[in-house]
N, C-alpha and C positions, 0 to 999 in steps of 0.2 A: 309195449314199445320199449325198447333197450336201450337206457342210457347211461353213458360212460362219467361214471363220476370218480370224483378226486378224495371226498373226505368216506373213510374206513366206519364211521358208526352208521352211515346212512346205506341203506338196504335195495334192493331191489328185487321183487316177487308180481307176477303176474303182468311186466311191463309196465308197474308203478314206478316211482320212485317215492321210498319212505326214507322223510328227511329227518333226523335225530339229535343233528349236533349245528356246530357254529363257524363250521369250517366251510370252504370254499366248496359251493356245488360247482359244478362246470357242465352245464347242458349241449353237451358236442355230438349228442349220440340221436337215434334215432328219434325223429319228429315225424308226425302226424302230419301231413303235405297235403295242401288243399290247393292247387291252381284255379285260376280263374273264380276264387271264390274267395269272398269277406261276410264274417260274421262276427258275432259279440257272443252269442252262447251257440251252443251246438246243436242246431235241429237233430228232431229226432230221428233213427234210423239212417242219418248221412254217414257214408265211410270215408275211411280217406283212401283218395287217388294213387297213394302211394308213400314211400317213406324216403324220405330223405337226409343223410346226414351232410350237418353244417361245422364250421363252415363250409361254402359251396354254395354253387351258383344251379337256379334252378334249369338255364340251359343247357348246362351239362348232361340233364338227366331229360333231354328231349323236350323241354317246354319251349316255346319263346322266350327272346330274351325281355320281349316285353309283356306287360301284364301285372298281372293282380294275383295274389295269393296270399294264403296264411299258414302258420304254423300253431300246433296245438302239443302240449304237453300238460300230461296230470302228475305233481306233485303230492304224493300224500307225508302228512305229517304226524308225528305223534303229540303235538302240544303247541300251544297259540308263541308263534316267534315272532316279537314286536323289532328285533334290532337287528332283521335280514335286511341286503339289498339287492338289487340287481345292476351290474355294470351291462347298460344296453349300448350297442357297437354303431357306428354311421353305418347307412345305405347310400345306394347309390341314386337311390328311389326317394320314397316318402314310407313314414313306418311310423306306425302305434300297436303301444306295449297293455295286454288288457288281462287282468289277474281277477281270477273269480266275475267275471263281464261290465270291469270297473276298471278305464282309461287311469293309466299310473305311468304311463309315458307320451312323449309324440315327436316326431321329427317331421316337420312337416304337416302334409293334411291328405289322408289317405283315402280316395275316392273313385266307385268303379269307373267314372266319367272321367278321362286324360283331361278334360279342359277343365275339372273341378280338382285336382289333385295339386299341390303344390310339392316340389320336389325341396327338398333337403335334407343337410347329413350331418348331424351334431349328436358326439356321442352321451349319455347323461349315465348318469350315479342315480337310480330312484328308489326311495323305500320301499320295501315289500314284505307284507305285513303276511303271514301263511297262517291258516287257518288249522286247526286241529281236527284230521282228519283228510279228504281232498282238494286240491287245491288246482283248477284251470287257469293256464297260462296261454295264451294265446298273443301271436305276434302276425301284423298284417303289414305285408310289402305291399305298394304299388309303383313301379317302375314304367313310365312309359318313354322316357329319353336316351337313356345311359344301356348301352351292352352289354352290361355286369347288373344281372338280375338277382335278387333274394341276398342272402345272407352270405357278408364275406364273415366275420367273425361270428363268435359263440358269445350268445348271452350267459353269461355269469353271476352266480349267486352265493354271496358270503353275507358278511358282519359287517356292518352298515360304514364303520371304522375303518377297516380295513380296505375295503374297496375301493374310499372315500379319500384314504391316504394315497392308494396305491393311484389313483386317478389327479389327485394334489402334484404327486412325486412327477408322473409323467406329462403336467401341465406346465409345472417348475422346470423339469428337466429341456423340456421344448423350447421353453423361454431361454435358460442359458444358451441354449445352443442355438436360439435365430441370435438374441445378443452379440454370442462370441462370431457367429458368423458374420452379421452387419458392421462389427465394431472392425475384424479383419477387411471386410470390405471397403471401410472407410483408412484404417490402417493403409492400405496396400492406395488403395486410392490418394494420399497424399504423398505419399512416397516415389508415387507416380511422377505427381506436380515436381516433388519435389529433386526427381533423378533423372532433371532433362526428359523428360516423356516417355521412360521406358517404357514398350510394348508390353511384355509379361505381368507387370505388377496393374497395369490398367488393365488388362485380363483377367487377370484370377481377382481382382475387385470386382467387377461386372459378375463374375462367375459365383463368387460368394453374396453377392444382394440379390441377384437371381434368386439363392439357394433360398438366403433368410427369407424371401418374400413369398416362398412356400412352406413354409415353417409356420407363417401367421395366416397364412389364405389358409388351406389344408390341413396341419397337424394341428394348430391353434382353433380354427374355425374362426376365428378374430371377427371378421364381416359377418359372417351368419345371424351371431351373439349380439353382433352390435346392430345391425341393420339387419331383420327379420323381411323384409319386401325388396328387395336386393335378389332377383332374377339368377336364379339357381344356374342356370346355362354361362350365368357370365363367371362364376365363380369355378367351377367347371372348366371352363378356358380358361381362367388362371392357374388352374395347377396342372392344367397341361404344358402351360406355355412355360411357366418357370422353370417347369423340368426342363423342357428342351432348349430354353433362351442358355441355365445353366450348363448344359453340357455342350453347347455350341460355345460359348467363351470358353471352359476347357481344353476344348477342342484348339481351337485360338490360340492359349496361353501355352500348351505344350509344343503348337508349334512354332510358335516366337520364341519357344525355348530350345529348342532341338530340333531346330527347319532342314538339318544333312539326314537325322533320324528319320525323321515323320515326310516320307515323299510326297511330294507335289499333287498325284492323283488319288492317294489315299487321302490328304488332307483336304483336296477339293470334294471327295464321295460325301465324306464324313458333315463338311460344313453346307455342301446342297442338299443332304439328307435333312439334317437339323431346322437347317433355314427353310425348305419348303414343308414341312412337316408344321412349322411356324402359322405358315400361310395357311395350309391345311386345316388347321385347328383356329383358326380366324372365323374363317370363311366357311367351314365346310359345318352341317347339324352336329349336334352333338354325339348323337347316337353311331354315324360313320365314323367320326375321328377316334372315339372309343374302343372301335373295336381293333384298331391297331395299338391297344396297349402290349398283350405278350409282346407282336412284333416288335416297337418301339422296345421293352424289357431285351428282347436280345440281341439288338443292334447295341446300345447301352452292352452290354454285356460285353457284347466281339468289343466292342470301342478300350473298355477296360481292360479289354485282353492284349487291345494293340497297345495300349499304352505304357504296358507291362516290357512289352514287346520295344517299344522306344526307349525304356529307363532300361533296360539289356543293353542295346546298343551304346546308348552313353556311357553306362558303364565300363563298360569294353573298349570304349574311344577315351576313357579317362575324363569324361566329363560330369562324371556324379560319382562322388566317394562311396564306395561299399556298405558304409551301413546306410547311409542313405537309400542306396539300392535295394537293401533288404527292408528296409519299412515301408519301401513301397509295396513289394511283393507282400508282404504282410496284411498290412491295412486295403492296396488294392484287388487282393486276393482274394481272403478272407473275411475282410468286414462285410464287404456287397451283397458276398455269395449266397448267404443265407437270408437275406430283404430279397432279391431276385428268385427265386427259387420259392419262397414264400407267395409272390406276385403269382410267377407262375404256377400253383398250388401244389407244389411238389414235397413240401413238407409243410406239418404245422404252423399257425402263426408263434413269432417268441417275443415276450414283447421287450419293449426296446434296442430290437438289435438294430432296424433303423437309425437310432439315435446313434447307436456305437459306431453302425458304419461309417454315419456323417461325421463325429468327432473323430474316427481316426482317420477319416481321409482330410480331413479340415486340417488336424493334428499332423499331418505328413508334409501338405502342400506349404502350410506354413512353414514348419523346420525347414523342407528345401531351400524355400526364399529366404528364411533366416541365414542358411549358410551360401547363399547363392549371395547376398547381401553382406555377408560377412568377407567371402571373397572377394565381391567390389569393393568395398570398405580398405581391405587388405591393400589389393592394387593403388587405389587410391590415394594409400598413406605413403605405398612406395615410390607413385609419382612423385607425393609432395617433395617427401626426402630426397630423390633423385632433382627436381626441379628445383630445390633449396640448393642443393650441392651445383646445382649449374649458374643459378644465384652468384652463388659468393664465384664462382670461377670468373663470369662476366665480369661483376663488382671488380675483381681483381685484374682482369683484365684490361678494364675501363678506367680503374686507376692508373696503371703503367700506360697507357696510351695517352690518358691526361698529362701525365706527368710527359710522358716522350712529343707530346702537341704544344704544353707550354715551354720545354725546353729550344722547340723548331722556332717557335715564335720568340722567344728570347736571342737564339740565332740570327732571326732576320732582321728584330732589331737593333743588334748589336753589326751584323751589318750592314745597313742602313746608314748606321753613323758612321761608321770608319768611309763610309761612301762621302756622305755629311764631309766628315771629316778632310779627306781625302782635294774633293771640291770647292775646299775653304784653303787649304794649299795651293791647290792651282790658282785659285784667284789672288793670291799674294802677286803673284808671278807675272801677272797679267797688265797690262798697262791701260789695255784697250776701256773704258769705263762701259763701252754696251757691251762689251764681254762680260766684264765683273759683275754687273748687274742680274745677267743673264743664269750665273753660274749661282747669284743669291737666290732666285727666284727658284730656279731648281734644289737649291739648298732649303728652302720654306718647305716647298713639296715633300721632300726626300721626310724632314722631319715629321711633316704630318702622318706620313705611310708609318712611320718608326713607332709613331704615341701609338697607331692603333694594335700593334704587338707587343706594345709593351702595358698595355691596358688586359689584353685577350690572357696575357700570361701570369700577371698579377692578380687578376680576377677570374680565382680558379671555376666559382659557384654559379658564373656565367654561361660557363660552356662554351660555344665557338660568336656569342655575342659580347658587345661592349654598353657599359652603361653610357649611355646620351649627354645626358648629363653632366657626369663627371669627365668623359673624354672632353666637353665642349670648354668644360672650365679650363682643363690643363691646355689645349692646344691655343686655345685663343692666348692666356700668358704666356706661354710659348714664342705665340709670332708677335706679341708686344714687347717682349723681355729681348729678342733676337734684331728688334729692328731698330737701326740707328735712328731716334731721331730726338730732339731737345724739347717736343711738344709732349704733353701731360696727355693722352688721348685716355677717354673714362669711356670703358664698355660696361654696358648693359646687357644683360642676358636673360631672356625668358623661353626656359626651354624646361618641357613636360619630362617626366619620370617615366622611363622605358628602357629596354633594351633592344639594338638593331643587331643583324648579320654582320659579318667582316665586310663582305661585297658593299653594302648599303653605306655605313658606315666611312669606309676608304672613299667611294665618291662624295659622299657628305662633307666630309674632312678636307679633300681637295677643292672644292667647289669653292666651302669659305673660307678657307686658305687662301686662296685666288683673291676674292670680294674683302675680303680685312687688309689686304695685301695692299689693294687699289686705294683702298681709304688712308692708309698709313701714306701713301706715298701721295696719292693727288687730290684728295679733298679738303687737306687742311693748309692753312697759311698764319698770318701772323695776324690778319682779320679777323681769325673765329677763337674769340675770345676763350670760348669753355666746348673744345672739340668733342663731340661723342660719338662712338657708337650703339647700335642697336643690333641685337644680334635673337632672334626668335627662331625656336624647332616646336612645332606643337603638332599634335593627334589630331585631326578636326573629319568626323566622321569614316569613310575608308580611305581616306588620304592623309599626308603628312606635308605640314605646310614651312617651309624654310624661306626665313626674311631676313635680311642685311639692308642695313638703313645707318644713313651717316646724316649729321648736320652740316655738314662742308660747304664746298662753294660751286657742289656740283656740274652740269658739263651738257653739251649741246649734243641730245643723243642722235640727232642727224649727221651728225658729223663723221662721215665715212674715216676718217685714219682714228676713228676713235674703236670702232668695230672691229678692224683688220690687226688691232693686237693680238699676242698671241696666250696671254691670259685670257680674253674673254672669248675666243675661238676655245680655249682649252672647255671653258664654264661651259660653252654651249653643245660641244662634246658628250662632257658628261653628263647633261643633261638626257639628251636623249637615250641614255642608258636607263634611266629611272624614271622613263614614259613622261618626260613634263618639260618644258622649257623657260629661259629667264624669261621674265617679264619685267624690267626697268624703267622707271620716273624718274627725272630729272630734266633742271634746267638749273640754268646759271642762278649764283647767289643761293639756292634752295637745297641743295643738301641732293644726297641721290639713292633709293630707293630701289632694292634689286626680291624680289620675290620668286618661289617655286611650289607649286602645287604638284606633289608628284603622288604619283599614282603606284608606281613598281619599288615596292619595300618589303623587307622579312623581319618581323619583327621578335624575339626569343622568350617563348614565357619563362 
């Protein structure tokens, strides 16, 4: 039997193998092929059915895909090697490893009965101890679920070290790379949250925890190692499904990224392919879904071809910077090609080019988004700058409009007064006393309109409101300092902290202009020893409650010519502007009592 070996002191005569050194055997070459048959030592006079070289599957060479068989190789040696080992590869089956007719491996539980066989595939590092002189090696598949029958890789034979490292390296190497992968996935996934919802960064996160979580089911074995009774079929459909959950988010994220690139019917083929293939592999034995692995490999394949095919176009449309474009082409080109191709058994296995392909396509899709995110970034900073600059324009603009608002309103009460003014002339002139009185009353008015412009434009920090407050303090001494009369009248004022509209306010202002008017002029006499008024503005739930109350000698509110003035027709005018109307108490002797509960006010934060 002719086997292809690696290390130059170890010999081959007679379709032996004479081992002599301490370097890596590599048993890729012809094996002794026993189908439908398990043994421990070699009866006597059995030949074998034929020869076949591994890796390789034994339905290529006309068996089923399912069954039982063993593989048989004699090593001879020239001296007892205590520090060989053997790196034995996963099945897709169940497999034990038996040197000189003594179990020194197992995967699984290898059984001619299907219901007695337990399936699993965990590859192991075991000592193998070779004997001086011949040495029977003998390896038993039993596959009865999976399409891919017998031996995908070569069992391997070095320095116990060696192997041991080499198997360390590529357990380590696995690890960083589900890590760097789940850590990107999580990366991109806040990124997400954190960039208004983009589409693409919640895709290529989905698409990179897909990846990692077959890096730990599959390359890792993680669940095998950890839970041994854990239903081979289900693990099985997890590394079917991640592949293809992975390249449907892909799928996804390129075209949320370049949806003019990637048309409408290619991207629906691509994502109904994936997505019931999904289903497929749920639902369907394991052994059918299985056997569309090549296919699934060259759809995968075209897929990577078209996507080659969409970063051209962007290119070309100026949406991906040239070197960008060429490490796609690089890594999407080249890293795949040689794990596909592999799959497909079109060349040797190498090992970790899988891993290479995954870090440079990891390594690509991240950079893109690095500089796809450096791009937003960019934009971003030039909104602010542009929205800062339109900032100070407004600011500036809304200064000179403050200023050109408190100047109108300085305007209006400058004339207001020369009106004032103006109206206090004509009444010199006048003889008539219900004219002059008449012309005073309008004269009250005139002033109240005046304070609240001259309040709006003094009190820049306001805006287009007046404090309550302080307007109520200045106009009430106002219409006491402006009215003749020889009585000491003491107002009281209890009004809440706020700011109203100009609208609100001007009726406010004229209302109790009108009511302090009436108090100065008819509630007091030379009976009310200590005259007062009461003057209240309060907040009282969603209404504003406005009260005028005198001690006087108040007034029989029956009294029709008391109604038909034209102050209190004026009060009840305004009233209905600001949703509410007087409500007055009074009688003779007791003083008189004018209240509003009003409803319609704008009040200025």
């Amino acid at each position: 039997m002719l086997v292809v070996i690696l290390d130059v002191q170890s010999q081959v005569r007679d379709g032996l193998v004479y081992y002599q050194g301490e370097k890596e055997l590599s048993l890729e070459g012809d094996w002794e092929f026993y189908f439908d048959t398990l043994f421990i030592k070699l009866p006597d006079g059995l030949s074998p059915t034929g020869f076949i070289t591994v890796p390789g599957k034994w339905s290529a060479h006309g068996y089923p895909s399912t069954g039982k068989g063993c593989y048989r190789l004699i090593i001879t040696t020239d001296d007892v090697y205590d520090d060989l080992a053997a790196a034995v590869p996963e099945t897709h089956g169940a497999s034990e490893l038996y040197l000189n007719g003594k179990k020194i491996s197992s995967s699984g539980e290898v059984h001619a009965d299907p219901k007695r066989t337990k399936h699993r595939w965990v590859p192991e590092v075991v000592p193998l101890r070779l004997q001086k002189g011949g040495n029977e090696l003998v390896w038993q598949v039993a596959n009865y679920k999976h399409s891919k029958s017998g031996m995908n890789k070569a069992i391997r034979i070095g320095h116990f070290d060696r192997l041991f490292d080499e198997r360390e390296l590529q357990v380590i190497t696995t690890i960083f790379l589900m890590g760097s992968v789940l850590a990107l996935s999580l990366f991109f996934f806040g990124m997400h949250l954190y960039w208004k919802k983009d589409p693409p960064t919640l895709y290529l996160s989905l698409a990179f925890l897909s990846y990692g979580l077959r890096f730990g089911l599959y390359d890792l074995h993680l669940i095998n190692k950890v839970l041994d009774d854990v239903p081979w079929i289900y693990l099985v459909r997890a590394e079917y499904i991640t592949t293809y959950l992975s390249f449907f988010f892909f799928i996804l994220f390129f075209r949320s990224m370049f949806p003019n690139e990637m048309g409408r019917k290619l991207y629906i083929s691509l994502i109904s392919y994936f997505g019931l293939g999904m289903v497929f592999i749920l639902l369907a034995p394991v052994y059918y879904f299985s056997q569309m692995h090549k296919f699934t490999i060259v759809v995968m394949l075209v897929s990577l071809m078209i996507i080659l095919w969409i970063i051209f176009l962007a290119y070309r449309r100026n949406k991906i910077k040239s070197h960008l474009a060429l490490l796609f082409v690089i890594f999407f080109l080249f890293a795949p090609l040689p794990a596909i191709f592999f799959y497909l058994n079109w060349i040797p296995y190498v090992p970790f080019v899988e891993d290479l392909s995954t870090l440079g396509i990891m390594l690509t899709l991240a950079f893109m988004m690095a500089v796809r995110f450096v791009g937003l970034f960019n934009q971003v900073e030039g909104l602010q700058i542009q929205a800062e600059n339109q900032r100070e324009v407004i600011a500036k603009s809304l200064q000179e409009k403050e200023v050109l608002l408190g100047e109108i309103h300085h305007r209006v009460k400058n004339n207001l007064q020369t009106i004032n003014s103006l109206l206090l002339l004509q009444s010199k002139s006048i003889k008539d006393e219900k004219a002059v009185n008449a012309i005073q009353e309008s004269q009250y008015r005139i002033q109240t309109m005046a304070l609240v412009h001259q309040k709006l434009y003094q009190t820049n920090d306001k805006g287009m409101g007046v404090d309550v407050q302080n307007y109520f303090e200045d106009l009430v001494q106002t219409i006491v300092q402006s009215f003749d009369t020889t009585r000491h009248v003491k107002v009281r004022q209890e009004i809440d902290d706020f700011v109203l509209d100009l609208d609100t306010i001007i009726i406010l202002g004229l209302i109790t202009n009108e009511l302090i008017v009436n108090c100065l002029k008819y509630a007091f006499d030379d009976t009310i020893s200590e005259p007062e008024i009461r003057l209240k503005l309060t907040k009282e739930k969603d209404n504003l409650y406005l009260e005028i109350m005198d001690n006087g000698l108040g007034y029989d509110i029956n009294n029709p010519a008391r109604d038909s003035s034209f102050g209190l027709k004026l009060v009840s005018s305004l009233s209905r502007k600001l949703k509410c109307k007087p409500e007055t108490q009074s009688a003779l002797g007791n003083g008189t009592k004018t209240s509003f509960t009003i409803k319609k006010y704008t009040v200025i934060d």
